[in-house]
Backbone bond lengths (Angstrom), bond angles and torsions (degrees), N, CA, C in turn:
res aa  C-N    CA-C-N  psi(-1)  N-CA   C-N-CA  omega(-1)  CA-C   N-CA-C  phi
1 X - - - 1.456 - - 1.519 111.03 -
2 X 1.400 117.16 -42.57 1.299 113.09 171.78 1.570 128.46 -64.73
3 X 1.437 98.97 -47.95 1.553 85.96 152.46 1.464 146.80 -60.70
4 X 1.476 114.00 -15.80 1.198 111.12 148.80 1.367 147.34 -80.81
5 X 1.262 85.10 -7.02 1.935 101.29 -178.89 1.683 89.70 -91.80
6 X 1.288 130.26 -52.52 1.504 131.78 155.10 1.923 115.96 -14.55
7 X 1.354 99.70 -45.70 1.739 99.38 -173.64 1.165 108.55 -102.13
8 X 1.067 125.67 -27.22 2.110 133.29 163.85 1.585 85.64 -56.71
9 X 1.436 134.60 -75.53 1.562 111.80 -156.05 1.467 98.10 -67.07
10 X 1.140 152.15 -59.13 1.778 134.06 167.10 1.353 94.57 -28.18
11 X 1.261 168.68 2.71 1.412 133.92 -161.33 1.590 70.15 -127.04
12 X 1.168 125.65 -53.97 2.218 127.41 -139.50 1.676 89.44 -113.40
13 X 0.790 105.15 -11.69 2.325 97.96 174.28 1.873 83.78 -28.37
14 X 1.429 95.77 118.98 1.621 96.46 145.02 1.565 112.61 -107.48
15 X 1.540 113.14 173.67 1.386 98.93 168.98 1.402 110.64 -124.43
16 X 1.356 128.71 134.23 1.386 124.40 -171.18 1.469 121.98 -128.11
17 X 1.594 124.06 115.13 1.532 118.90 177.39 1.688 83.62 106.76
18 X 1.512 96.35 -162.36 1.622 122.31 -172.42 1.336 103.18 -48.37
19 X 1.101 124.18 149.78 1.741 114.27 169.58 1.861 94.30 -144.74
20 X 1.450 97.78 115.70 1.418 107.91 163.35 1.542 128.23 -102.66
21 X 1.156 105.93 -169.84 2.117 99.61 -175.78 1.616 79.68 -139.92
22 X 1.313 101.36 174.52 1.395 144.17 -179.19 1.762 145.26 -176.78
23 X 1.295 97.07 116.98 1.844 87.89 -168.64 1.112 89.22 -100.03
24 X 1.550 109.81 132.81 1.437 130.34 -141.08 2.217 88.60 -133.88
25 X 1.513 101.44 -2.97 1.655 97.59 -179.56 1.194 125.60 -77.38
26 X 1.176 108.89 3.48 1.532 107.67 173.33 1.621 111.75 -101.14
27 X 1.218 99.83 167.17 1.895 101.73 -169.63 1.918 85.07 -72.14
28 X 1.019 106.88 177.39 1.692 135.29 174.34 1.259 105.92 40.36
29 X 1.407 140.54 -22.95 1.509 132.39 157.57 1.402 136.79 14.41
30 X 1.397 112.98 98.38 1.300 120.97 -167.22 2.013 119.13 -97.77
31 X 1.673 111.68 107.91 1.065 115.65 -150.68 1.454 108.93 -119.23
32 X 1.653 132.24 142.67 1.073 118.92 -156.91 1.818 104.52 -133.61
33 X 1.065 118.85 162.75 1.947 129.79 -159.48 1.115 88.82 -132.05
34 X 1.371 110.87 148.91 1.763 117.40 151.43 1.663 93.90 -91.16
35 X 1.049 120.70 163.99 1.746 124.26 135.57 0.881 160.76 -108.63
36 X 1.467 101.50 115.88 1.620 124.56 -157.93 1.178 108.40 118.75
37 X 1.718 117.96 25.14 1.581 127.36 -154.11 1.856 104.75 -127.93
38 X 0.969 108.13 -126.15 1.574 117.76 -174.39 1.297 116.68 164.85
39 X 1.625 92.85 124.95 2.141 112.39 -145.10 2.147 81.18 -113.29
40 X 1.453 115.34 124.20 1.433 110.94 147.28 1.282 120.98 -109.32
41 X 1.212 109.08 119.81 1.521 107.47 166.99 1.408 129.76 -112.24
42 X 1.366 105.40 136.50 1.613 99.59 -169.48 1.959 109.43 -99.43
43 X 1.136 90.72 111.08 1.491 116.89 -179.23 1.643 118.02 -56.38
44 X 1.308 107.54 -41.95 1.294 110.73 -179.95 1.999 110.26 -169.01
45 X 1.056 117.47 -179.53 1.435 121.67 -168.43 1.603 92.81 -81.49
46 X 1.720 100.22 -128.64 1.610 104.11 169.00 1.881 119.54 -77.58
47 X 1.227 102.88 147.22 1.108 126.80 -159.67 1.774 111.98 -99.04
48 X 1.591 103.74 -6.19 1.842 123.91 -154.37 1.965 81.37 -70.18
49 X 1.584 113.33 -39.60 1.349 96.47 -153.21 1.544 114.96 -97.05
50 X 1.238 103.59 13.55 1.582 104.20 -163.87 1.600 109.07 -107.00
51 X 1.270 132.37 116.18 1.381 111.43 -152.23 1.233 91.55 -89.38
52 X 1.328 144.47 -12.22 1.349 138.85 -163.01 1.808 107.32 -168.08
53 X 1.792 95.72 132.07 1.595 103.10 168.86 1.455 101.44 -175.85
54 X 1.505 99.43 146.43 1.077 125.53 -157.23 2.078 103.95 -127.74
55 X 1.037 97.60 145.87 1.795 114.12 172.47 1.228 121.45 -113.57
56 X 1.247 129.04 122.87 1.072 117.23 -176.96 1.590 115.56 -125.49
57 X 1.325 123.46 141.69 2.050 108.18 169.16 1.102 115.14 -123.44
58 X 1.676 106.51 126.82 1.710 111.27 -176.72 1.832 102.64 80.81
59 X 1.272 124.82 17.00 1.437 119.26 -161.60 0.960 123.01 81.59
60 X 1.645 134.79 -25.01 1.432 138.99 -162.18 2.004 100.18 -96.41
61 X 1.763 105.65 126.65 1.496 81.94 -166.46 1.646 93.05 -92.87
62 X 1.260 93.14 172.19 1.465 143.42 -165.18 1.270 137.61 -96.18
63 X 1.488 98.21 -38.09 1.828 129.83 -169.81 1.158 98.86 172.71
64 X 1.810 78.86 140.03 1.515 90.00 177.62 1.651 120.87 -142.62
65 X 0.757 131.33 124.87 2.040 114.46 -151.42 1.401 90.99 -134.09
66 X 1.479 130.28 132.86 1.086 139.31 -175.51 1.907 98.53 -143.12
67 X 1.553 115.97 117.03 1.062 121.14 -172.74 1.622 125.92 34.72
68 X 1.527 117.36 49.06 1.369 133.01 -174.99 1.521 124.59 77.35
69 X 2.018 101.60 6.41 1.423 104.88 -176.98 1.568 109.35 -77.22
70 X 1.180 141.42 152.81 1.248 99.93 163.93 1.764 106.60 -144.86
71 X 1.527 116.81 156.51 1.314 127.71 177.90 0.855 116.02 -119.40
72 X 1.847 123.82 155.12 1.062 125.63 -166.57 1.779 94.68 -138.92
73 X 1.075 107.03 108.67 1.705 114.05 178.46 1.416 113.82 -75.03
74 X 1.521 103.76 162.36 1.781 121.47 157.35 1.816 98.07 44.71
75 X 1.051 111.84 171.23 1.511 161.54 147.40 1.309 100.66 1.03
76 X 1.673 137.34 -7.34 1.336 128.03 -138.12 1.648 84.71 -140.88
77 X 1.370 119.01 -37.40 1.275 164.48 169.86 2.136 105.18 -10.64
78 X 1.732 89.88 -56.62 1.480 96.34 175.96 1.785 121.62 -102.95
79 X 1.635 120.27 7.76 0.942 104.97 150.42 1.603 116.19 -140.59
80 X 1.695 109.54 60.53 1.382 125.09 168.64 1.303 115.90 -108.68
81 X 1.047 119.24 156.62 2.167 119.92 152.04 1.229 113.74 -133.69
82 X 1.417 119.09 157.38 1.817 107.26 -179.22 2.080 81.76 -128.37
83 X 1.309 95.74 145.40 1.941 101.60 -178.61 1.636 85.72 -113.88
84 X 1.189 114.44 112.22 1.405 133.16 159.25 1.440 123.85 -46.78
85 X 1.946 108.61 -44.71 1.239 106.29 176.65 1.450 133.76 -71.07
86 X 2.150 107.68 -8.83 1.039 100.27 -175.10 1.725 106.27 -147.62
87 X 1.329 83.10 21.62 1.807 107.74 173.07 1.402 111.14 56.75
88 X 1.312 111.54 35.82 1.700 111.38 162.55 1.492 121.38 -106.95
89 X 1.698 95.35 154.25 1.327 110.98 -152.15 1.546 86.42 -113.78
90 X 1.375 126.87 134.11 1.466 136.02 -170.59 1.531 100.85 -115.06
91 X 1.343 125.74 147.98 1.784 124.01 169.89 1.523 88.68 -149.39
92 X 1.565 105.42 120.30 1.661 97.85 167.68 1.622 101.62 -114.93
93 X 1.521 102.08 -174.97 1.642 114.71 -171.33 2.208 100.54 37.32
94 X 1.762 84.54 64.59 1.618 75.16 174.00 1.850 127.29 -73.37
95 X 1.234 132.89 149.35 1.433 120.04 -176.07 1.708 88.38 -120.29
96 X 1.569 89.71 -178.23 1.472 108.12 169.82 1.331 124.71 -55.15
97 X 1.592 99.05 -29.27 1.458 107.59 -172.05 1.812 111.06 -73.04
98 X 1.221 98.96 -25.70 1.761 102.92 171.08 1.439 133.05 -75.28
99 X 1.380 104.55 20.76 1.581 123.52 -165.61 1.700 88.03 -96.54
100 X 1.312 124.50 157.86 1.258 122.54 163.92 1.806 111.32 142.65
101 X 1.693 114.70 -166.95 1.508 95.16 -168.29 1.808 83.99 -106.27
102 X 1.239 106.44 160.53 1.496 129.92 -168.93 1.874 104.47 -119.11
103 X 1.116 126.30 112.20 1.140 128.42 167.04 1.783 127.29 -102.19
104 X 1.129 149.73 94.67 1.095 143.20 -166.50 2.078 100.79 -95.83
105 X 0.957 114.90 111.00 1.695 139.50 137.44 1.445 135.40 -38.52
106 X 1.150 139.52 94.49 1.356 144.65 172.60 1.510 108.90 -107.86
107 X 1.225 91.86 140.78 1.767 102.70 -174.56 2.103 101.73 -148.01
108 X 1.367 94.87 144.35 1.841 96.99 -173.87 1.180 92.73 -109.74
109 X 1.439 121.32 157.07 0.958 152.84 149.61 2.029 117.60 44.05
110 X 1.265 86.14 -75.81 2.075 117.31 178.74 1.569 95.04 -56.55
111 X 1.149 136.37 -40.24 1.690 151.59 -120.29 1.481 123.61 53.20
112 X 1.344 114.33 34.01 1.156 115.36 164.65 1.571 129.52 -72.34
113 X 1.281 125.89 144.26 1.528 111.22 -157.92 1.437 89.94 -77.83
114 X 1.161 130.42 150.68 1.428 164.13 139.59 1.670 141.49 -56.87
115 X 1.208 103.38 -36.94 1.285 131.43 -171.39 1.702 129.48 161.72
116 X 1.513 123.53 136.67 1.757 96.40 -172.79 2.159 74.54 -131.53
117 X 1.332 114.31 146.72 1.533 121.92 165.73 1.890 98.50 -137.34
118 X 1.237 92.40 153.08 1.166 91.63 -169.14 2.020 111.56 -137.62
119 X 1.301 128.47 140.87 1.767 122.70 -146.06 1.558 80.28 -141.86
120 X 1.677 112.61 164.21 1.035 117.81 -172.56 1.479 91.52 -135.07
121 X 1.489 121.33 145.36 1.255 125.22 172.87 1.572 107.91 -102.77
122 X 1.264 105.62 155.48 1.456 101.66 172.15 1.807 102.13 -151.16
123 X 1.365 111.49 133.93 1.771 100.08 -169.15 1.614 96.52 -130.93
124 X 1.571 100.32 128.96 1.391 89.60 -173.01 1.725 80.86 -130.99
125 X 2.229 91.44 -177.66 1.477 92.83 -157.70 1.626 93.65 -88.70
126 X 1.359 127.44 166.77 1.607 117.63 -179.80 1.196 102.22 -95.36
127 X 1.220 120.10 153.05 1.611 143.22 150.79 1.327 118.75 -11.75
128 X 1.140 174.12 118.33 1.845 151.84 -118.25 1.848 80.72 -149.18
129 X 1.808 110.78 -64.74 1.576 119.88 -157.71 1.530 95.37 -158.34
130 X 1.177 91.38 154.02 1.756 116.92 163.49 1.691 112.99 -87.19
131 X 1.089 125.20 164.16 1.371 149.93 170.54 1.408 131.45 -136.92
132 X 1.472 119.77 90.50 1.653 102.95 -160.60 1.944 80.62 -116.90
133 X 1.471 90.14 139.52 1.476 122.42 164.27 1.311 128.79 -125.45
134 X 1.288 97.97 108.11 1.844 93.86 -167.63 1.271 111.59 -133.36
135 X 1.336 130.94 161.37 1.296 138.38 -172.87 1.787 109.19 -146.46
136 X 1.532 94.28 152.20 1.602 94.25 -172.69 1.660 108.50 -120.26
137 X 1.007 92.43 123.74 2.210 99.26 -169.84 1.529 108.35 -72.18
138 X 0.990 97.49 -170.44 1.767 101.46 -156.51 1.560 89.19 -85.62
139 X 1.350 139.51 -43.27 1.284 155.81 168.59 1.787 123.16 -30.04
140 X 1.573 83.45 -26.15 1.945 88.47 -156.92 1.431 123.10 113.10
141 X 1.596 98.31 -41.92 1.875 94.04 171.17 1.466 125.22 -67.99
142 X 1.140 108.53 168.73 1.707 122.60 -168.94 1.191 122.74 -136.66
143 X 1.833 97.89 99.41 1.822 85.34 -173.70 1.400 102.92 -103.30
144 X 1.681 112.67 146.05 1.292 118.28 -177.17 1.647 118.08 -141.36
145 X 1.305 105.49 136.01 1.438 108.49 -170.17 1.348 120.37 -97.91
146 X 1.367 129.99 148.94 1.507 118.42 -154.81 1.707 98.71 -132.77
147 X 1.398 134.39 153.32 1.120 103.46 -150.45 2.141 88.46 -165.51
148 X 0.836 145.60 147.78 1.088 138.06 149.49 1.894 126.95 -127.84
149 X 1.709 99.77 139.10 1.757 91.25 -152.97 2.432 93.87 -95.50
150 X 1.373 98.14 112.64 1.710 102.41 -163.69 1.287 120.57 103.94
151 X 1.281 134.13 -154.89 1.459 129.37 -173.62 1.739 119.04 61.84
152 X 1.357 89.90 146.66 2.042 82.83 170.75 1.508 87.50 -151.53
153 X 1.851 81.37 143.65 1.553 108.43 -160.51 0.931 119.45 58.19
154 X 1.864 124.24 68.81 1.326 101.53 -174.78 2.142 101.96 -111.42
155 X 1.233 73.92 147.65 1.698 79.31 179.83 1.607 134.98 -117.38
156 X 1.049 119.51 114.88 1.856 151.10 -158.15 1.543 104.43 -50.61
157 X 1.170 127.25 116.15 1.392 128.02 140.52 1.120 129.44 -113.76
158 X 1.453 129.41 161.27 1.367 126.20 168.02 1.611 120.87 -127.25
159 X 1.461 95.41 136.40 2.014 87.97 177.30 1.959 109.27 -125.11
160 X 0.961 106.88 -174.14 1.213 100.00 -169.51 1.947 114.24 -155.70
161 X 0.931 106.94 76.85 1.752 117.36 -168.30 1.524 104.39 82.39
162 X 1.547 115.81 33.20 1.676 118.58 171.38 1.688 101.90 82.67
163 X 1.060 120.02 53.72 1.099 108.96 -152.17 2.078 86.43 -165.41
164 X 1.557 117.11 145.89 1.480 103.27 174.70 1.726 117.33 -80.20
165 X 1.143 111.78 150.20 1.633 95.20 -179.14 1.479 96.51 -83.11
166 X 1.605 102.72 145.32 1.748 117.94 166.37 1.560 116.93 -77.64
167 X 1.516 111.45 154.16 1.627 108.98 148.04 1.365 129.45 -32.14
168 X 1.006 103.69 -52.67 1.605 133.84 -170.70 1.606 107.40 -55.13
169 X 1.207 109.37 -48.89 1.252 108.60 168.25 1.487 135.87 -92.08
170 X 1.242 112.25 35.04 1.512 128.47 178.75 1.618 113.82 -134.56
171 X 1.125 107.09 155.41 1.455 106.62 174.25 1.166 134.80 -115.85
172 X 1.569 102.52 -11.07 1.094 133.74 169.47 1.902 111.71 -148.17
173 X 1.584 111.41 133.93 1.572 112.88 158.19 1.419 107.31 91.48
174 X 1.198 160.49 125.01 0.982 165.17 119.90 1.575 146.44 -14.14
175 X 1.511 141.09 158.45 1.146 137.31 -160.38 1.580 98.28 -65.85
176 X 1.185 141.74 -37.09 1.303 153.25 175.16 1.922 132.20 -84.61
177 X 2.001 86.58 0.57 1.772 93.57 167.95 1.467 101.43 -87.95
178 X 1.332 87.98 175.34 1.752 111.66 169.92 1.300 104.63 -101.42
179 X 1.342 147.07 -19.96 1.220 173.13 168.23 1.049 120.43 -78.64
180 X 1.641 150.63 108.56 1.700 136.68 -168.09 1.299 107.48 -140.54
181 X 1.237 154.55 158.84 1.590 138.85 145.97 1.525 96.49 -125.33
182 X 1.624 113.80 106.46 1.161 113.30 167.34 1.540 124.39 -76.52
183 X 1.406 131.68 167.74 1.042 130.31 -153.22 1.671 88.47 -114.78
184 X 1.546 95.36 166.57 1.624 128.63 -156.27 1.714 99.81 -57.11
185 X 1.343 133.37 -27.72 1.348 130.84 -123.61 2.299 74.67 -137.05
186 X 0.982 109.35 -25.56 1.329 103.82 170.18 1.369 123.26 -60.00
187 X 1.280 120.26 118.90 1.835 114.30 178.80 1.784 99.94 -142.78
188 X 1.032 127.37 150.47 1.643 149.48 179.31 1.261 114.98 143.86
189 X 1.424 103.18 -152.06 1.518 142.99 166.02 1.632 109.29 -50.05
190 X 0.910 136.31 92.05 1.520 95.26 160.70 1.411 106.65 -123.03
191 X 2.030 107.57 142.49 1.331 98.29 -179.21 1.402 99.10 -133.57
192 X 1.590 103.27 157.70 1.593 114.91 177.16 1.415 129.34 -109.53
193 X 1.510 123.72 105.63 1.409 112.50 -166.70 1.196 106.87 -115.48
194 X 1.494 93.97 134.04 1.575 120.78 168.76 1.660 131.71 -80.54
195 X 1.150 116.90 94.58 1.715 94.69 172.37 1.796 103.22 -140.30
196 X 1.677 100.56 -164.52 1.181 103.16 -148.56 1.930 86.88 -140.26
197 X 1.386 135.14 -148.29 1.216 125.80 130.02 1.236 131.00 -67.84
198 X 1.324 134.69 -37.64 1.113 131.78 -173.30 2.049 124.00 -98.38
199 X 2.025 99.05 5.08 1.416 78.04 161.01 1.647 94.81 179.91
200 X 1.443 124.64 -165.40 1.607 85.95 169.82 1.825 81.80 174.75
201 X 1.099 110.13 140.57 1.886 137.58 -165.63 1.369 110.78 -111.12
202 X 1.030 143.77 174.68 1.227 170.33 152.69 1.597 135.40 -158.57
203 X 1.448 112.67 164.02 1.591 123.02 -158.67 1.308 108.26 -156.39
204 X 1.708 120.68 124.29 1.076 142.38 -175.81 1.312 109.29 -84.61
205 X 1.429 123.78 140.81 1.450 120.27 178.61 2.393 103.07 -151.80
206 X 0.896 110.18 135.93 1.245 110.23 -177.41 1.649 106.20 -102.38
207 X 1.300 98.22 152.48 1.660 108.92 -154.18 1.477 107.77 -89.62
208 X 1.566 120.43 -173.67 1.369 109.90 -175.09 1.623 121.50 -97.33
209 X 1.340 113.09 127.06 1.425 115.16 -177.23 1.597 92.55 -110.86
210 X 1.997 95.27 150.56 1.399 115.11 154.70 1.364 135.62 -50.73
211 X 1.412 150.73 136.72 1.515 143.86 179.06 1.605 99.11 -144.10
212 X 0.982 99.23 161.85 1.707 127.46 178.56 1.231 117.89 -172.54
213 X 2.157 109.87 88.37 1.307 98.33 -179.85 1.545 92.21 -174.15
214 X 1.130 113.84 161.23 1.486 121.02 -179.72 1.762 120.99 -71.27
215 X 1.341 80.18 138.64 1.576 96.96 -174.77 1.546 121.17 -85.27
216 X 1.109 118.69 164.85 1.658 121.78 174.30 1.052 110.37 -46.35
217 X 1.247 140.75 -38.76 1.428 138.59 166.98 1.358 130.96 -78.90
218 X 1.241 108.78 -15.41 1.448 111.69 -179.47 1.803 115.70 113.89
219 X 1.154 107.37 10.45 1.475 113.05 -170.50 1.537 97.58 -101.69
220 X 1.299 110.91 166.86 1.268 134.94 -168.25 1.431 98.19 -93.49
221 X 1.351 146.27 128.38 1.276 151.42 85.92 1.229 150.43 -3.64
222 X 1.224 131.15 69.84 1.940 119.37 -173.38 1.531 86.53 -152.48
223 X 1.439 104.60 131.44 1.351 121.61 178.73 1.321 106.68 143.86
224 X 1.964 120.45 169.06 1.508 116.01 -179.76 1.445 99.43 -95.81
225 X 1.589 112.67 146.26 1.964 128.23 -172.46 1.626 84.72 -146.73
226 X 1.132 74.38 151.77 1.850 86.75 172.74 1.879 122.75 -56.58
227 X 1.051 84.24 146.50 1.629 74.26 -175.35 1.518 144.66 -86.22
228 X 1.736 93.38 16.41 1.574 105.33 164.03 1.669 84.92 -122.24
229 X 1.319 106.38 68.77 1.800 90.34 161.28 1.939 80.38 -135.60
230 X 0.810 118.37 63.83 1.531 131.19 -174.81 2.191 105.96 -79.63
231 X 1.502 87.96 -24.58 1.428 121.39 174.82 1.942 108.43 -35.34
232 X 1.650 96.03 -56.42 1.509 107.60 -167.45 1.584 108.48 -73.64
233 X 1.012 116.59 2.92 1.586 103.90 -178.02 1.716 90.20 -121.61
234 X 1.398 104.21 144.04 1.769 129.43 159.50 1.711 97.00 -69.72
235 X 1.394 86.83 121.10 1.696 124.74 177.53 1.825 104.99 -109.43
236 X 1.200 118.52 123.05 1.074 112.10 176.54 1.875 122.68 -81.02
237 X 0.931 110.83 21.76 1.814 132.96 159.93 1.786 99.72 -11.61
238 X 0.888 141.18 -27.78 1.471 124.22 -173.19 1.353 104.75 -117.12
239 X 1.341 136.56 6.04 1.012 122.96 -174.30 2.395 106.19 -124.93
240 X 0.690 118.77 120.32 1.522 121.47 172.24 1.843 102.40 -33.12
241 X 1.399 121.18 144.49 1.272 120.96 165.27 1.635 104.84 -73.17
242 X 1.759 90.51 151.22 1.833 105.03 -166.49 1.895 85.75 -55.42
243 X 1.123 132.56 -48.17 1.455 127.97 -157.76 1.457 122.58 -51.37
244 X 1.779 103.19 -34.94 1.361 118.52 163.53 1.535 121.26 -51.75
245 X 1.400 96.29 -55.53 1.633 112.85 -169.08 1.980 102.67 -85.86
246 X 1.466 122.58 2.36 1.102 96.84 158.65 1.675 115.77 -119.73
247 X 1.379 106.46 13.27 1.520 117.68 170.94 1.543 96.88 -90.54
248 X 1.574 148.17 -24.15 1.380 140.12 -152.52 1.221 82.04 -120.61
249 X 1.791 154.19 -31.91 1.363 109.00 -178.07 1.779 111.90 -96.74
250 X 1.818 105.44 -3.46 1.496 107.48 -174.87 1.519 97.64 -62.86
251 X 1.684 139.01 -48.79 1.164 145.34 161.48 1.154 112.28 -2.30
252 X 1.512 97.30 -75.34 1.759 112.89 -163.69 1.164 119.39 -57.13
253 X 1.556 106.80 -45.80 1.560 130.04 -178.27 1.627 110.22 -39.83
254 X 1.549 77.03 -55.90 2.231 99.12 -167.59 2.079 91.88 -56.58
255 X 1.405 105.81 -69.98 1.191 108.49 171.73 1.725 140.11 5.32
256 X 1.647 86.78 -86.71 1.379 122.17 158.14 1.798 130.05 -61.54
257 X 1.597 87.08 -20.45 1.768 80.36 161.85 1.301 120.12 -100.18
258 X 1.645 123.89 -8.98 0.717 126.78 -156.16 2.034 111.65 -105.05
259 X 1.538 87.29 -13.94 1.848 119.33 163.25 1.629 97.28 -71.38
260 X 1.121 100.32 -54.36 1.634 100.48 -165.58 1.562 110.85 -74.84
261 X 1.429 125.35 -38.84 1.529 107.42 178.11 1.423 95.34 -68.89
262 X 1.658 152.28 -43.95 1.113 135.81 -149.64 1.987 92.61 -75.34
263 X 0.685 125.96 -49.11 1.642 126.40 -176.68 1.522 124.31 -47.69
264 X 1.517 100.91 -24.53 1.432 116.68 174.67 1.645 112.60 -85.14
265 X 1.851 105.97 -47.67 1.200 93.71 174.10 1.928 136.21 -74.74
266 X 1.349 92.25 -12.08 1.192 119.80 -177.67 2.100 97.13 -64.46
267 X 1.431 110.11 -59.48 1.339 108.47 169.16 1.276 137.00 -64.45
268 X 1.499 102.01 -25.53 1.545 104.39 167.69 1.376 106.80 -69.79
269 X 1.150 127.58 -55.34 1.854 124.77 -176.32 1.444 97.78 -57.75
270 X 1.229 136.79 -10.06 1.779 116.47 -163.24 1.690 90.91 -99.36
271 X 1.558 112.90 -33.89 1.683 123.52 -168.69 2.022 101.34 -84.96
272 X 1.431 111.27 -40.17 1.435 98.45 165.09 1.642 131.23 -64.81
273 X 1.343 109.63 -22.51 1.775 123.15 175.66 1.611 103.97 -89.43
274 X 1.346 118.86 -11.37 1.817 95.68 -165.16 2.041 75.89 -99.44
275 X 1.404 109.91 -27.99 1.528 111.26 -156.11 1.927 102.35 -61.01
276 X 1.682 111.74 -41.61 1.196 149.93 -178.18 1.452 115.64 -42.03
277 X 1.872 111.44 -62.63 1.364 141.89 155.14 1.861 114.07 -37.01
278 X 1.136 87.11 -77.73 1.648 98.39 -172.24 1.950 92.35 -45.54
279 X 1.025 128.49 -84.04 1.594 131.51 164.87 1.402 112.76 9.43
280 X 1.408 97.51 -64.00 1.755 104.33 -167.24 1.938 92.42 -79.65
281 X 1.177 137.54 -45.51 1.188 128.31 -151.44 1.787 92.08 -77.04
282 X 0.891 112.48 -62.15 1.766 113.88 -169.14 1.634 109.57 -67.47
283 X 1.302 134.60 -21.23 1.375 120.71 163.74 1.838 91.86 93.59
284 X 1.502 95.27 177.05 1.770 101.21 -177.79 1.344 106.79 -77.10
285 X 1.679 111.85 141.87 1.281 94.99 163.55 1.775 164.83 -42.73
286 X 1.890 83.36 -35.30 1.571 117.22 -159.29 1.536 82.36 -117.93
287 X 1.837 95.46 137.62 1.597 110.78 178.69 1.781 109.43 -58.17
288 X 1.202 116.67 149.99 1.074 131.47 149.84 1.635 127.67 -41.54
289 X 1.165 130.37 83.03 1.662 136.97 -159.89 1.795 95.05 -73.17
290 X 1.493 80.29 135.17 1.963 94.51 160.37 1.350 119.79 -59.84
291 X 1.208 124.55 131.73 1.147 127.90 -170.45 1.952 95.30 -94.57
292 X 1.310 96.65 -75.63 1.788 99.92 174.87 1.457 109.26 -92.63
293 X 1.732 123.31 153.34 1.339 119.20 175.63 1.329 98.88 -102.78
294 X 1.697 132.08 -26.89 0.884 136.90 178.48 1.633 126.38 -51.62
295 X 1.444 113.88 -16.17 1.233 126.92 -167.89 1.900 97.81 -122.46
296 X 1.486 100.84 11.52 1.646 107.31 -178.77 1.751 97.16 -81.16
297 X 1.168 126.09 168.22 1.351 127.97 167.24 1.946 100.93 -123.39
298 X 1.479 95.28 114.47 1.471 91.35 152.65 1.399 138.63 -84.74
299 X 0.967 124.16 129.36 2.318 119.60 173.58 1.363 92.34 -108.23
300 X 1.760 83.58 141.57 1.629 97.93 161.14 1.456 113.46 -129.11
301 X 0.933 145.29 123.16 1.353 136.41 -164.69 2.084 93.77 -80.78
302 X 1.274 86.61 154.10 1.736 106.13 -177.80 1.371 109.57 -115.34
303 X 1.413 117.87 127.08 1.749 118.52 165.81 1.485 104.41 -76.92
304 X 1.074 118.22 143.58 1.833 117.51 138.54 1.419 127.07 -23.75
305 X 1.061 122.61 136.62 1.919 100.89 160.92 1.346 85.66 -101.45
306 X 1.563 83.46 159.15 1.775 110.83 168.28 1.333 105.64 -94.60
307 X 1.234 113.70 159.86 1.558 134.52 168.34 1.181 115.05 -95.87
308 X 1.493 129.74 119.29 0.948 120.75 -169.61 1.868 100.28 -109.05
């Protein structure tokens, strides 16, 4: 029965949470779990020549495989698998209680021992989130605190536009504190990562820039704030820049004056030619005055006389 409940968990092993590896073939081998995760360790290479080996933790065994049979002992029993083809040993939903030293047993043929190596597990909880708290001094510098909420043993780095942060650029605390005060002349990315062995987070934070400018309320601004707090100053966002609006109505202007002088001259030439015409067709108003009378000719018409 145990061996079959042994080959159902090889068939249904799920794996759940963090899942780490470990080559566990060397003697003293130091191997690490998340918790609540899933640890593989590889026990040995091929498995074709070994007629028999056994695992044991704390002395108490564990597994036990005798010419490809294989068992799966105790308590550990329904969420383990062992892979024959490549000699790994699987433990899911790891707890505290699975921490401890690991001995694996080889024996040939006769049952003579063969070889014994022995690995140490260690399962810690993973890293969950980061916490960065930072503040910007009256100076320009930026001190910021780095912080992670769970994890054990967790250990601090710092980078800076993808890049490691230097000595040089701190004023306080190191690439490996949780604690930093960067200096005045520092500006990017900066991020803080947390990990442990078994997993490890990080958190982006932007550095401190200068401002001088009015606030949502009406207050004055001048001093260093972080540099996505872009928030506290009135942005003119609803309105077009003056450059837009004086390149689109100078257009129109030019446009429209330039409709309007042609419309005027266009009427003056149509009102000087019709004015021009009429002139020549009707002649001057006022008669032509005699200049000399002497050169006038008078007629008089003459009756007949009658005979009386």
């Amino acid at each position: 029965m145990e061996a079959v409940l042994g080959l159902m968990v090889i068939l249904l092993g799920v794996s759940h949470g963090v899942e780490t590896h470990c080559d566990g073939r060397q003697d003293g081998a130091q191997c690490y779990g998340a918790l609540g995760g899933t640890v593989d360790i590889q026990l040995m290479g091929s498995t074709s020549e070994i007629p028999r080996y056994q695992l044991l933790k704390n002395s108490l065994k564990i597994l036990d495989v005798r010419n490809n049979y294989i068992v799966i002992y105790n308590t550990i029993a329904h969420r383990s698998s062992f892979f024959p083809s490549n000699g790994t040993f699987r433990i899911n939903n790891l707890s505290r209680n699975d921490s401890g030293d690991y001995t694996l047993e080889t024996s040939d043929s006769d049952g003579a021992s063969s070889g014994v190596q022995t690995l140490q597990l260690f399962i810690q909880a993973p890293v969950s989130s980061v916490l960065l708290v930072s503040e910007c001094l009256s100076q320009g510098e930026m001190r910021v605190s780095c912080s992670s909420e769970g994890g054990d043993s967790p250990q601090y780095s710092w980078a800076l536009d993808g890049r490691t942060l230097t000595d040089a650029e701190l004023l306080s605390g190191n690439n490996k504190s949780n604690n930093i005060i960067l200096k005045q002349q520092v500006s990017g990315h900066l991020v803080c990562s947390v990990r442990n062995h078994v997993n490890s987070v990080s958190k982006e934070q932007k550095t401190c820039s200068f401002i001088n400018c009015t606030s949502i309320n009406g207050t004055q601004i001048l001093g260093w704030v972080h540099a996505d707090s872009n928030s506290l100053c009135i942005e003119p966002t609803t309105e077009p820049t003056p450059v837009t609006l004086t390149a689109v109505g100078t257009s129109w202007f030019i446009i429209g004056l330039k409709a309007a002088v042609v419309i005027l001259s266009l009427s003056g030439i149509w009102i000087w030619f019709t004015w021009k015409k009429k002139t020549i067709l009707e002649g001057p108003a006022v008669p032509e005055k005699v200049e000399s009378p002497d050169n006038s000719v008078f007629m008089i018409e003459m009756s007949p006389c009658s005979n009386t």
